[in-house]
C-alpha positions as CSV (number, residue, x, y, z in Angstrom):
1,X,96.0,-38.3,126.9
2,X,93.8,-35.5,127.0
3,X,94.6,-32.9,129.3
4,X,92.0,-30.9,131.4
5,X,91.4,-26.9,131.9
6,X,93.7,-25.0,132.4
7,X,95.7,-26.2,129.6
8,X,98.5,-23.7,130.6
9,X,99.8,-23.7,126.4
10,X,97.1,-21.4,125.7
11,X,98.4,-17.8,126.8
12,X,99.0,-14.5,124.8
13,X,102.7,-14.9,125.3
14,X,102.8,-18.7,123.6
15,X,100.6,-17.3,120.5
16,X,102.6,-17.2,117.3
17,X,100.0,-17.0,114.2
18,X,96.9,-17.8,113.3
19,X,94.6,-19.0,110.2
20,X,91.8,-16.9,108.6
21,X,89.2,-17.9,105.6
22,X,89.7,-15.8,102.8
23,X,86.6,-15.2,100.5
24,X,88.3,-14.7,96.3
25,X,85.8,-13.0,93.9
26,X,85.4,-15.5,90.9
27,X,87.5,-12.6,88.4
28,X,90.0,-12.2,91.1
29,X,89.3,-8.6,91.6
30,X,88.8,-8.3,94.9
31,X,89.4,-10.1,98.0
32,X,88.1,-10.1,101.8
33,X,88.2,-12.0,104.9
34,X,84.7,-13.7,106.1
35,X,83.1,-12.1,109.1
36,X,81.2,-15.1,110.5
37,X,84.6,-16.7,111.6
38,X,86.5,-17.2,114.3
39,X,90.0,-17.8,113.1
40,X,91.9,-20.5,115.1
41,X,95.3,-19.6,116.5
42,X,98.7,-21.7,117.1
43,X,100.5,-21.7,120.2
44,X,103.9,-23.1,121.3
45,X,106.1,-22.5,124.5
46,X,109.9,-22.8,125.4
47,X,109.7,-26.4,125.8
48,X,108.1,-26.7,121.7
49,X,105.3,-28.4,123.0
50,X,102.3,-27.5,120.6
51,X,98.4,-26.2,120.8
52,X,95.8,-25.5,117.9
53,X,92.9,-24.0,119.1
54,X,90.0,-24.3,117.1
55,X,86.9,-22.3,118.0
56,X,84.6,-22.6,115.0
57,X,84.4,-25.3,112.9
58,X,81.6,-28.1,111.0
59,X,83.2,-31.0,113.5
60,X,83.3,-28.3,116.6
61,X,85.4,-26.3,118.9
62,X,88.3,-28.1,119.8
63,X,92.0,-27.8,121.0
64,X,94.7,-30.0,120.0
65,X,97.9,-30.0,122.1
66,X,100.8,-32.3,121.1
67,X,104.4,-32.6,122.6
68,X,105.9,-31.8,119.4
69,X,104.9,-30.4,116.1
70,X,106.5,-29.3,112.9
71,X,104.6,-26.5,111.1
72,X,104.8,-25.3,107.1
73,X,102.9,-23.1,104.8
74,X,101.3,-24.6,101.3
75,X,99.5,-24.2,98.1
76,X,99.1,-26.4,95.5
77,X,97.3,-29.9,95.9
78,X,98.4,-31.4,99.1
79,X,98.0,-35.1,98.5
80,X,96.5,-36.1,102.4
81,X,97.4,-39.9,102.7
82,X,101.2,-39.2,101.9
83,X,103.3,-37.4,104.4
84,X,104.7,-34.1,105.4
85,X,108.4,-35.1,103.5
86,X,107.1,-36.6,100.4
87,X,103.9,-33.5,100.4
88,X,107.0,-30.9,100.8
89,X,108.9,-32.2,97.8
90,X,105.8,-32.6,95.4
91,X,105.4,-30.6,91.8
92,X,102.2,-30.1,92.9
93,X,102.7,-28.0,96.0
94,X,104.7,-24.8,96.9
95,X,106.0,-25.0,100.3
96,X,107.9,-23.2,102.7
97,X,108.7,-25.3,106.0
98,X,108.3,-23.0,109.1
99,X,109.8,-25.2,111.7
100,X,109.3,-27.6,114.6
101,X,110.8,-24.9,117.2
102,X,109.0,-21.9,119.0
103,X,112.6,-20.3,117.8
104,X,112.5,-21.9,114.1
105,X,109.0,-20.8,113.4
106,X,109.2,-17.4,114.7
107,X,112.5,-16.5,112.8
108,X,110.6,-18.1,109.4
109,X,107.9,-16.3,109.7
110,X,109.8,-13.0,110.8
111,X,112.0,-13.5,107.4
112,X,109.0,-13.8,105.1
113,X,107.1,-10.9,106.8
114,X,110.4,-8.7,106.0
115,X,111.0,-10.3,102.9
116,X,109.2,-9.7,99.0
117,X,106.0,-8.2,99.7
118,X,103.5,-6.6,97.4
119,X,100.4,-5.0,98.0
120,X,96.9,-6.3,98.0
121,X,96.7,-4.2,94.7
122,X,99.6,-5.8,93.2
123,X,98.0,-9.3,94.2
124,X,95.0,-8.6,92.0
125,X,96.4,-6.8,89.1
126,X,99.1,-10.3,89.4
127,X,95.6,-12.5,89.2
128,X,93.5,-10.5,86.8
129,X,95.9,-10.5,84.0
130,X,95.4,-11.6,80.8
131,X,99.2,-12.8,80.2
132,X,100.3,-12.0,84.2
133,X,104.4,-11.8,84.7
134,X,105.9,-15.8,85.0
135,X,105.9,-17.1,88.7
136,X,109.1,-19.1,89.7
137,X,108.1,-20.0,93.7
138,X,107.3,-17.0,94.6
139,X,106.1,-16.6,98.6
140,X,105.1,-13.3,99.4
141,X,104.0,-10.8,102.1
142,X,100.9,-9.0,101.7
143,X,102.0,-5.8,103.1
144,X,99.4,-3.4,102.3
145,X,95.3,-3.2,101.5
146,X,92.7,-5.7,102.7
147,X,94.8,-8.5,102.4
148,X,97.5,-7.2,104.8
149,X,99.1,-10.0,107.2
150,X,98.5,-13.1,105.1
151,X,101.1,-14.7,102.8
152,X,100.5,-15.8,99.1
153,X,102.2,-18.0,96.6
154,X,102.8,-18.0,93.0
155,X,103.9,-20.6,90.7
156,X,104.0,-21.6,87.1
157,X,103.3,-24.9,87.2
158,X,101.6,-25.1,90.5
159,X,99.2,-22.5,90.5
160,X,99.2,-21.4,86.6
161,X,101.3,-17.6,88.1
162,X,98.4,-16.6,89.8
163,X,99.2,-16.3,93.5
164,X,96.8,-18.3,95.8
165,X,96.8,-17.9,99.9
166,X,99.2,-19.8,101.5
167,X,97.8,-22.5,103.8
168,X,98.8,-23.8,107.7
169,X,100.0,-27.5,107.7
170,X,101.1,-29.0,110.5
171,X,102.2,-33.0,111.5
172,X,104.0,-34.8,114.4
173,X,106.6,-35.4,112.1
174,X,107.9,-34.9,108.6
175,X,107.2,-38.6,107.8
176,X,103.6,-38.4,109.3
177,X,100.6,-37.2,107.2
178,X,99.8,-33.8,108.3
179,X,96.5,-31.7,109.0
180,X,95.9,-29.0,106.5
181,X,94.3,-26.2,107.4
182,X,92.9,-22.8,106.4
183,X,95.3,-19.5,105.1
184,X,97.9,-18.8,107.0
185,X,97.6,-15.5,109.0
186,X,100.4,-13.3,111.4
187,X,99.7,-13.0,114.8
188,X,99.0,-9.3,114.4
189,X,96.3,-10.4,111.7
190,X,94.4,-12.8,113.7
191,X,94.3,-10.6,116.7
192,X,93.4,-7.3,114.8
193,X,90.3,-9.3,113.4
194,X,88.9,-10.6,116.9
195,X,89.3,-7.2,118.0
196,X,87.0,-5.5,115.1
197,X,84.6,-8.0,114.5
198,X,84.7,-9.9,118.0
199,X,86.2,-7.7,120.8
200,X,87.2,-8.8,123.8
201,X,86.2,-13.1,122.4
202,X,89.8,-14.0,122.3
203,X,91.0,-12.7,125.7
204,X,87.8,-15.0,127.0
205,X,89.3,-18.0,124.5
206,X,92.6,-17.2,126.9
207,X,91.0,-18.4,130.0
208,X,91.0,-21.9,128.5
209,X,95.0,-21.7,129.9
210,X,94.3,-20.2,133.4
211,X,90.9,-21.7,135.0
212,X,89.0,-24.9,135.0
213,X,86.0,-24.4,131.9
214,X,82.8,-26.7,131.5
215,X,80.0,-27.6,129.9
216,X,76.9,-28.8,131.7
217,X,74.7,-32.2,130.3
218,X,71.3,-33.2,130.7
219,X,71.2,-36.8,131.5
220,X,67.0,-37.8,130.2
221,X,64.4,-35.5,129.9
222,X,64.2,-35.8,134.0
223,X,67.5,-36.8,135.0
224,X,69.7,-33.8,136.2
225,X,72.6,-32.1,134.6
226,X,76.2,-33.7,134.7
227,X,78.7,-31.2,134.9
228,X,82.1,-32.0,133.1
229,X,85.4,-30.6,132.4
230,X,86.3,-29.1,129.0
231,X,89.8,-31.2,127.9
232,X,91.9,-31.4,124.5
233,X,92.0,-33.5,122.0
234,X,88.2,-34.2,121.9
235,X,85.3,-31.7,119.7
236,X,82.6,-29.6,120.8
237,X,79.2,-28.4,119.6
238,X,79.3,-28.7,116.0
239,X,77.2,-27.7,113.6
240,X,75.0,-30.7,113.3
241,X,74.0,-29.8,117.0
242,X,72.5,-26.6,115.4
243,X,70.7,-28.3,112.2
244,X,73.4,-27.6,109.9
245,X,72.8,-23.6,110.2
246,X,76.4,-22.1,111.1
247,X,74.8,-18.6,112.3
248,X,73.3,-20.3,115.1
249,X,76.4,-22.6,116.2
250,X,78.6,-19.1,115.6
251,X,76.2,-16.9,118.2
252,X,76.2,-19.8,120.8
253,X,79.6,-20.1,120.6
254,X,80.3,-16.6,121.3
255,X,77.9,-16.7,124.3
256,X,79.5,-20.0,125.2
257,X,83.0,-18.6,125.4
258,X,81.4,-14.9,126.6
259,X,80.4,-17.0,129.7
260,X,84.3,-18.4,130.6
261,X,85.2,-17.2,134.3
């Protein structure tokens, strides 16, 4: 059942990462993260109940709360019609599971973050190699350079040991088919980036978890317009509103969440 604003899941204190798009050069020798984005963030609260707010995207802005969620980090071919369990155990993925608890996924992510790390230097001179060092499951930390706050992962067989961004997945349950979404990226990361390229957007976004939002309708070219109430679980505005031209559905979606009271 979709559930009206205030959705009170979305606050600063229930954040716990987020997801970012990563532009690769084709040679691998240099890496960056696309300004014309608004990365989505994850929330979860004491009771695990689960929120994935989406500002930007072809199908829309959106948020999708659920009442439980488990959450893991991939690369590799994630097969979409099989299910979290069978994706988790493939040859054709490396995954980490994060967890199904505010408390489990924290503590993962916490233990990667302080775990292996290399720098965004090492990650290049790792993928422009002619004959680069064998990669046995390797999940790192980027700890350093332009990369800093995402996690990448190397394999031999999965990703021919270069490392490749390590990508959000998420599904009711490990025997459910999962969403798969874009490069995973720390809390700190997703935050630092509204507040260079965006400042001030995300703290807006939060008002989605404390006051009633909504968009306004024209009904006919002379009818009047129908006020009504921004909920979950249902898109908004995407791109197709805007002819295909993301620039446009970007700028109004800054004004639109600019205008939240």
């Amino acid at each position: 059942m979709p559930t009206p604003t205030p959705v009170s899941l979305i606050k600063p204190l229930n954040r716990l990462f987020g997801s970012i798009d990563i532009t690769i050069a084709p040679n691998n020798a240099s890496m960056s993260f696309d300004t014309d984005q608004l990365p989505s963030t994850y929330y979860m609260n004491d009771a695990n109940n689960f929120l994935r707010l989406r500002p930007l995207h072809s199908s829309g802005f959106a948020m999708y709360e659920r009442a439980t969620r488990v959450v893991g980090i991939y690369t590799g071919q994630w097969a979409r019609n099989a299910s979290y369990q069978t994706n988790s155990q493939s040859a054709q993925v490396l995954f980490r599971n994060l967890g199904s608890t505010v408390a489990d996924i924290k503590t993962a992510i916490q233990n990667i973050v302080t775990g292996p790390g290399i720098s965004t230097a090492q990650l290049i001179t790792q993928n422009t190699s002619v004959n680069p060092p064998q990669l046995n499951g390797s999940v790192v930390y980027i700890n350093a350079g332009a990369m800093e706050g995402t996690i990448w992962g190397g394999d031999h067989n999965v990703t021919a040991d270069r490392y490749q961004p390590m990508k959000v997945v998420d599904a009711t349950t490990i025997n459910s088919t999962a969403h798969t979404g874009h490069p995973f990226a720390t809390r700190p990361l997703a935050e630092q980036f509204y507040a260079q390229y965006y400042p001030g957007l995300l703290d807006q976004m939060m008002r989605l978890g404390y006051s009633a939002q909504s968009v306004a309708i024209a009904i006919g070219s002379n009818g009047l317009p129908v006020t009504e109430q921004i909920t979950t679980d249902r898109g908004y505005f995407p791109v197709s509103n805007f002819n295909d031209d993301r620039q446009r559905q970007l700028e109004f979606m800054c004004r639109f969440f600019g205008s939240f009271v």
